[in-house]
C-alpha positions as semicolon CSV with decimal commas, in nm:
position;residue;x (nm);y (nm);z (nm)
1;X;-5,046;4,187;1,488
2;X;-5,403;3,959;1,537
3;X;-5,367;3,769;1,882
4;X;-5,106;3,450;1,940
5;X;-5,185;3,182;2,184
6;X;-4,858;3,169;2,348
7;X;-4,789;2,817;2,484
8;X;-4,822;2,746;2,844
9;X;-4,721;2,372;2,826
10;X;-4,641;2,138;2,579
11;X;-4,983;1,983;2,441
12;X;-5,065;1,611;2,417
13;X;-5,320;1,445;2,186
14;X;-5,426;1,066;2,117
15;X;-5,276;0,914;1,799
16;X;-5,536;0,935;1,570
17;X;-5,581;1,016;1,150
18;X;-5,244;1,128;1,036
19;X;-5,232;1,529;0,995
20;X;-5,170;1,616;0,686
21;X;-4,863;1,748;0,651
22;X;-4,701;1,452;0,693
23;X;-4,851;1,330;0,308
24;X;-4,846;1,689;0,173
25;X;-4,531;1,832;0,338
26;X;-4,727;2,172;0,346
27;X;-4,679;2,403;0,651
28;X;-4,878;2,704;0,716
29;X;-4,775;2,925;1,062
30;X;-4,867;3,193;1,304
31;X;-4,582;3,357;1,458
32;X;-4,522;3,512;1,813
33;X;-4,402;3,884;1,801
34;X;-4,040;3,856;1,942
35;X;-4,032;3,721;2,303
36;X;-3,682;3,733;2,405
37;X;-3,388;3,989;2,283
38;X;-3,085;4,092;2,364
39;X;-3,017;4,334;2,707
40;X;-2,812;4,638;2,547
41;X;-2,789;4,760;2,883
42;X;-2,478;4,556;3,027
43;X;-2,130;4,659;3,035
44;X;-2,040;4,485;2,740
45;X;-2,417;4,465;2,563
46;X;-2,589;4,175;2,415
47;X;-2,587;4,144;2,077
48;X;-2,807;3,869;2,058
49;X;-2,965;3,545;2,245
50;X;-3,019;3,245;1,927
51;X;-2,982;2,892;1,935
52;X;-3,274;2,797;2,183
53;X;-3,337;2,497;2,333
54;X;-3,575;2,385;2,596
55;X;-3,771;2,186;2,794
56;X;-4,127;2,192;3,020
57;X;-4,047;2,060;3,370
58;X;-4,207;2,075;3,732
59;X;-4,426;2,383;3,561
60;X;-4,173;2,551;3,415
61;X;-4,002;2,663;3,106
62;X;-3,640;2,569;3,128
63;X;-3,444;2,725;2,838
64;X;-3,094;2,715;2,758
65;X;-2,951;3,002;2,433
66;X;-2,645;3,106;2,249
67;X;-2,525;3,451;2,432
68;X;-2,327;3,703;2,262
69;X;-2,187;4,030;2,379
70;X;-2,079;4,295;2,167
71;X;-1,720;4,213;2,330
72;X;-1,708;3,940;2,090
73;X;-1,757;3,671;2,392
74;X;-1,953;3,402;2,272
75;X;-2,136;3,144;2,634
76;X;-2,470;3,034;2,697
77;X;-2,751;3,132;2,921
78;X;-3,004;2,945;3,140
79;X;-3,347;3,131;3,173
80;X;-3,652;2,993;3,352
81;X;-4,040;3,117;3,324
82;X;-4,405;3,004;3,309
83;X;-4,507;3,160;3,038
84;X;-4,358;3,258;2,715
85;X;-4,516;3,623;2,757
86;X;-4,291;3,677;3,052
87;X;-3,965;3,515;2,913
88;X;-3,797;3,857;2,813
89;X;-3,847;3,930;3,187
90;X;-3,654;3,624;3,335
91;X;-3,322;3,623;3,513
92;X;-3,056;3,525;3,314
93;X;-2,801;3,307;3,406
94;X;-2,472;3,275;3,236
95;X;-2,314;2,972;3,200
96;X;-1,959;3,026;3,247
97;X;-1,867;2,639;3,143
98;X;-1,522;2,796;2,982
99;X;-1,325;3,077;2,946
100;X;-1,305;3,001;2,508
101;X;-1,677;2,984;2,280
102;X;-1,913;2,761;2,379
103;X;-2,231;2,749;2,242
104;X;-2,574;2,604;2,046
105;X;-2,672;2,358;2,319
106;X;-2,955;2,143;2,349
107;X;-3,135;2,022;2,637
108;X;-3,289;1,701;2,727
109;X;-3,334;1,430;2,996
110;X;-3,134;1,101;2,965
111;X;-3,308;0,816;3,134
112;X;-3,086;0,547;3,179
113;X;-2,878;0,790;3,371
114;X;-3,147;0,983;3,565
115;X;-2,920;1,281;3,422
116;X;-3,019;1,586;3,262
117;X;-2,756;1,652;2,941
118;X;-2,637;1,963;2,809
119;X;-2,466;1,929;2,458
120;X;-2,316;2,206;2,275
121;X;-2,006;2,291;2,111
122;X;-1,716;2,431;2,237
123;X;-1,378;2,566;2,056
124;X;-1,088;2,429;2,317
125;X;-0,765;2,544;2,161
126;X;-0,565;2,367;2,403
127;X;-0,716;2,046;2,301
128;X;-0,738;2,146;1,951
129;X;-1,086;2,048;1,968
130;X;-1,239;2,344;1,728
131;X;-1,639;2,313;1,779
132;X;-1,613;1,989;1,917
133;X;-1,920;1,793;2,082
134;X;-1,912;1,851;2,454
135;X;-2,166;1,772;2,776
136;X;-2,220;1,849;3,077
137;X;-2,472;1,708;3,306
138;X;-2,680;1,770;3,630
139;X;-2,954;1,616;3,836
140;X;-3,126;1,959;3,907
141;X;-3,160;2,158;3,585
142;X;-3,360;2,414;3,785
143;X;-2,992;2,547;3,902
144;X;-2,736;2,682;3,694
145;X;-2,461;2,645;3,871
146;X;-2,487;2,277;3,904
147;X;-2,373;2,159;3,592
148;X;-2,060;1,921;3,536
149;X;-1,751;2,097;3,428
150;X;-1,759;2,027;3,008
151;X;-1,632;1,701;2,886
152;X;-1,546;1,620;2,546
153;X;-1,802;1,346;2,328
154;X;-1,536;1,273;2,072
155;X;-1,171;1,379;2,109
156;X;-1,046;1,391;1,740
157;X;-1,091;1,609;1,489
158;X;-1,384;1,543;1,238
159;X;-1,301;1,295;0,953
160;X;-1,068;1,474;0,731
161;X;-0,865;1,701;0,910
162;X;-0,844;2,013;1,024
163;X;-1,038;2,167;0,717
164;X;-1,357;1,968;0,822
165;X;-1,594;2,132;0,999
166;X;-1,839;1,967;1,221
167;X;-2,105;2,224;1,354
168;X;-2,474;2,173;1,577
169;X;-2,461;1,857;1,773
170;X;-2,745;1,666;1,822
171;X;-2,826;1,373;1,978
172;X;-3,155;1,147;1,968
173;X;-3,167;0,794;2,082
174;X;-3,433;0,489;1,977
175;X;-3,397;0,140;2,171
176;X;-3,075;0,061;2,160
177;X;-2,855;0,354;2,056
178;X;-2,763;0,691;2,085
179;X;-2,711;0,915;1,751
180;X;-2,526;1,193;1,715
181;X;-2,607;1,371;1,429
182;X;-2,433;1,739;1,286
183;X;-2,389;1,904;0,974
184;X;-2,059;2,103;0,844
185;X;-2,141;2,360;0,654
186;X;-2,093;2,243;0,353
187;X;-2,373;2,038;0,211
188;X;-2,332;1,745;0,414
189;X;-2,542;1,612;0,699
190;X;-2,407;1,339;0,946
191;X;-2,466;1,054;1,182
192;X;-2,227;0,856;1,455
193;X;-2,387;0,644;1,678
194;X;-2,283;0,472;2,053
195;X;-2,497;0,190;2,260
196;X;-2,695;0,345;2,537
197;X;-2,455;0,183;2,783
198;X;-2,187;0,363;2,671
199;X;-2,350;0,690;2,591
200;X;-2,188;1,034;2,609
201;X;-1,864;0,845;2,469
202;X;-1,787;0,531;2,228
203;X;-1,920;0,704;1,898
204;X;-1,857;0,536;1,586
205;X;-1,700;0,671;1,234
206;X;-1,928;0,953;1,078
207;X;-2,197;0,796;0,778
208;X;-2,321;1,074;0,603
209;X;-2,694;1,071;0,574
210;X;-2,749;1,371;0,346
211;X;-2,581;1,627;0,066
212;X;-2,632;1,891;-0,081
213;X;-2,484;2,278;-0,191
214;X;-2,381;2,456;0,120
215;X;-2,678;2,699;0,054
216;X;-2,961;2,427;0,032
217;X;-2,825;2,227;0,321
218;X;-2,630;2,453;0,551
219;X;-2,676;2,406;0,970
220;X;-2,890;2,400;1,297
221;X;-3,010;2,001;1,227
222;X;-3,279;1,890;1,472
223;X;-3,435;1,516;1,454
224;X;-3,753;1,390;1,652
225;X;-3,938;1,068;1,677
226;X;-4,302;1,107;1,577
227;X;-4,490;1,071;1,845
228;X;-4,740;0,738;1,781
229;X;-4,525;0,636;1,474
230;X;-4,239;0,462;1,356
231;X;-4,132;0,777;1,189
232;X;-3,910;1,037;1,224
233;X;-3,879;1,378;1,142
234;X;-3,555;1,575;1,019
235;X;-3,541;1,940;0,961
236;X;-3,243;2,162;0,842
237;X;-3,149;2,517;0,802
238;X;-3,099;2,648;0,462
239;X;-2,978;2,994;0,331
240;X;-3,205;3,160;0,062
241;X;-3,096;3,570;-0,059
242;X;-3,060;3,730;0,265
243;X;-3,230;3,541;0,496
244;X;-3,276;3,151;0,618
245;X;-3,548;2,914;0,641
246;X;-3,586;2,578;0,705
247;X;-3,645;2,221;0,519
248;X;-3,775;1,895;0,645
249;X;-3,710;1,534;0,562
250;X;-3,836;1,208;0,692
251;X;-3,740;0,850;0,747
252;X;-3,840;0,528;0,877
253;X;-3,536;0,525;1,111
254;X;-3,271;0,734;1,233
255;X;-3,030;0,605;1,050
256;X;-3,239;0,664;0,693
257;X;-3,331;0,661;0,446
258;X;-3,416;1,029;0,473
259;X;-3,689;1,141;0,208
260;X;-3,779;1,458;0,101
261;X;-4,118;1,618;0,250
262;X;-3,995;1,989;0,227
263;X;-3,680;2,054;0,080
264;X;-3,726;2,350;-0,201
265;X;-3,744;2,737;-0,117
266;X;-4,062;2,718;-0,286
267;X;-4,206;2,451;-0,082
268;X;-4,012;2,443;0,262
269;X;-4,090;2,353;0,606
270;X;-4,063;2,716;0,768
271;X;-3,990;3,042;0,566
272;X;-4,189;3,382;0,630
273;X;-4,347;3,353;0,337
274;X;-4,576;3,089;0,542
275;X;-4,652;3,302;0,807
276;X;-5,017;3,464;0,833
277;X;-5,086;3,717;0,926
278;X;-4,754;3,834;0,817
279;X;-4,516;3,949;1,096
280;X;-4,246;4,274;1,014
281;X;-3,970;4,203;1,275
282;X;-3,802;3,876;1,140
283;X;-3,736;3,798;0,744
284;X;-3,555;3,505;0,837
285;X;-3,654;3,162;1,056
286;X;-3,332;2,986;1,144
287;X;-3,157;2,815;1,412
288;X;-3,436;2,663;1,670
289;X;-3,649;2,348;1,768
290;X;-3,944;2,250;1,776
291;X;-4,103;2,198;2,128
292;X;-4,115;1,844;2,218
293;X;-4,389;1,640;2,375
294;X;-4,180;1,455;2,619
295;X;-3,812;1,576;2,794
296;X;-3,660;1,235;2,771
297;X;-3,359;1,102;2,491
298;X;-3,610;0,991;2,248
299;X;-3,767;1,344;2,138
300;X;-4,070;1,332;2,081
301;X;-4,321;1,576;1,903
302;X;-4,664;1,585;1,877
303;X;-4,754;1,584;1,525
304;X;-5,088;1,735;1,534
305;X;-4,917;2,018;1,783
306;X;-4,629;2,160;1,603
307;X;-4,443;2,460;1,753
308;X;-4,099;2,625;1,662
309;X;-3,914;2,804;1,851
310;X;-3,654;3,032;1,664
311;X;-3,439;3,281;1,620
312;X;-3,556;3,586;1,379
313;X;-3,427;3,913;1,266
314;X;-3,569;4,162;1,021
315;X;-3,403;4,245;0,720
316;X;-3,143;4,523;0,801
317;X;-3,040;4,358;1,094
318;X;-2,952;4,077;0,873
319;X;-2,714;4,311;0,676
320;X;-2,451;4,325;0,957
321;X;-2,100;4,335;0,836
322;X;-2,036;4,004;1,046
323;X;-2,257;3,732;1,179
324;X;-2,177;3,778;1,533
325;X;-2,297;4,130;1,452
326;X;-2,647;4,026;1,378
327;X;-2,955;4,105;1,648
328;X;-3,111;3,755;1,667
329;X;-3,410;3,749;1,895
330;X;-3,645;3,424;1,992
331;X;-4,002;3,391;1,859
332;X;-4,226;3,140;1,804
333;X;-4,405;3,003;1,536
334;X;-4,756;2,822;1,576
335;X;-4,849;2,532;1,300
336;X;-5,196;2,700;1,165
337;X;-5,492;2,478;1,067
């Protein structure tokens, strides 16, 4: 494949012209051959490393991924590099938060508190909390083994019962408030929200903010503030034939309304069919984020930088019996002028 500028640090620009996409909804990439992959060489192997979410701090890459092991063990891992070329070489660090799944965090600093917040799901059977919001927190997230013991957001089961699902916390916060927003894997997309003061805890009753089939609007939900703009910027994991993509919405505010700006399989905001040159070892672009401009609870992005990191697979290794069969690996994807 031609040559990709992997990113050393998250670029800044001055607000300026609007780019286009943000009128046109029309998204052109370059993607990254595959930078980080499972270790088959362990005990119990990886099977893959998906769900990534990160940070640039202090001149380095902090990023924090799904883990699973051909055991059927589902945890998360810590890795930390300088450059994305070198991130399949980095120590990995397992979190062992619990002995039961925990997984799909994301990473970001949380001001008021001078804290750094880990959020992720975890299934605690004693609690009966299945894939319920949980945190953890430290105020070095250079070391692993310094993060809080995991502590429920919300202690009841989604709104109703135990046939809800709630999947892929996320939480983004504007002046006054915290959101947490999730999908369920079934067509609808959600929102609670808490005051800053009382933030991990207090959350409100769900609102839901989007629905759809369970195929057009499935999981993986990540929402950013526009950097420069009263705008922000939603985008969504779909499933298409044997493979996923992605679709993007935006809104005024957090809490909506959310309009379309790539929702279709023929016009979405990140599918392979995008990507040029074209890359052979992922048919799919699904659960990631885009890398944000700033580390703080707002989550910013630069909207003239845009860069996704995801995970990818190619086509057979889609075709594993079971999901938690399937060799997900981490690339990235460049927005291309």
């Amino acid at each position: 494949m031609k040559t990709f500028a992997l990113v050393v640090f998250a670029a800044t620009t001055l607000h300026g012209a609007d780019p286009a996409w943000l009128a046109t909804g029309e998204f052109r990439w370059q993607c990254s051959p595959p930078l980080i992959g499972p270790i088959e060489t362990a005990a119990d192997p990886d099977v893959a490393l998906k769900d990534p979410t990160m940070v640039f701090h202090e001149g380095k890459w902090h990023l924090f991924a799904t883990h699973r092991m051909a055991s059927g063990k589902v945890n998360m891992q810590y890795l930390s590099f300088t450059d994305w070329k070198d991130a399949d070489k980095a120590t990995r660090h397992t979190l062992d938060f619990h002995d039961q799944y925990h997984c799909a965090p994301q990473v970001f600093y949380f001001t008021p508190h001078q804290k750094w917040y880990l959020v992720y799901q975890l299934a605690d059977e004693k609690k009966a909390l299945k894939f319920a919001p949980y945190f953890s927190t430290t105020t070095d997230i250079a070391d692993p083994n310094s993060w809080t013991k995991p502590q429920p957001m919300i202690e009841t089961l989604p709104e109703g019962g135990t046939k809800t699902k709630w999947i892929d916390f996320w939480v983004i916060c504007d002046a006054d408030k915290a959101h947490l927003l999730y999908t369920s894997d079934d067509g609808h997309f959600w929102r609670r929200e808490t005051t800053k003061q009382n933030f991990p805890l207090g959350w409100s009753k769900p609102e839901l903010l989007l629905q759809d089939t369970k195929e057009a609007l499935f999981e993986a939900s990540c929402t950013y503030k526009i950097k420069g703009r009263d705008r922000y910027l939603t985008i969504i994991e779909a499933l298409g034939q044997g493979h996923r993509y992605y679709k993007a919405w935006l809104a005024d505010k957090i809490e909506g309304q959310w309009k379309p700006l790539a929702t279709t399989r023929e016009k979405p905001f990140a599918a392979t069919e995008q990507i040029s040159p074209k890359v052979d070892w992922t048919t799919s672009i699904s659960h990631g984020e885009l890398i944000r401009s700033s580390n703080d609870e707002f989550l910013e992005v630069d909207p003239n930088v845009l860069r996704f990191v995801f995970q990818g697979v190619d086509a057979e290794g889609y075709k594993a019996k079971k999901y938690g069969s399937i060799p997900w690996k981490i690339g990235i994807l460049e927005f291309a002028r």
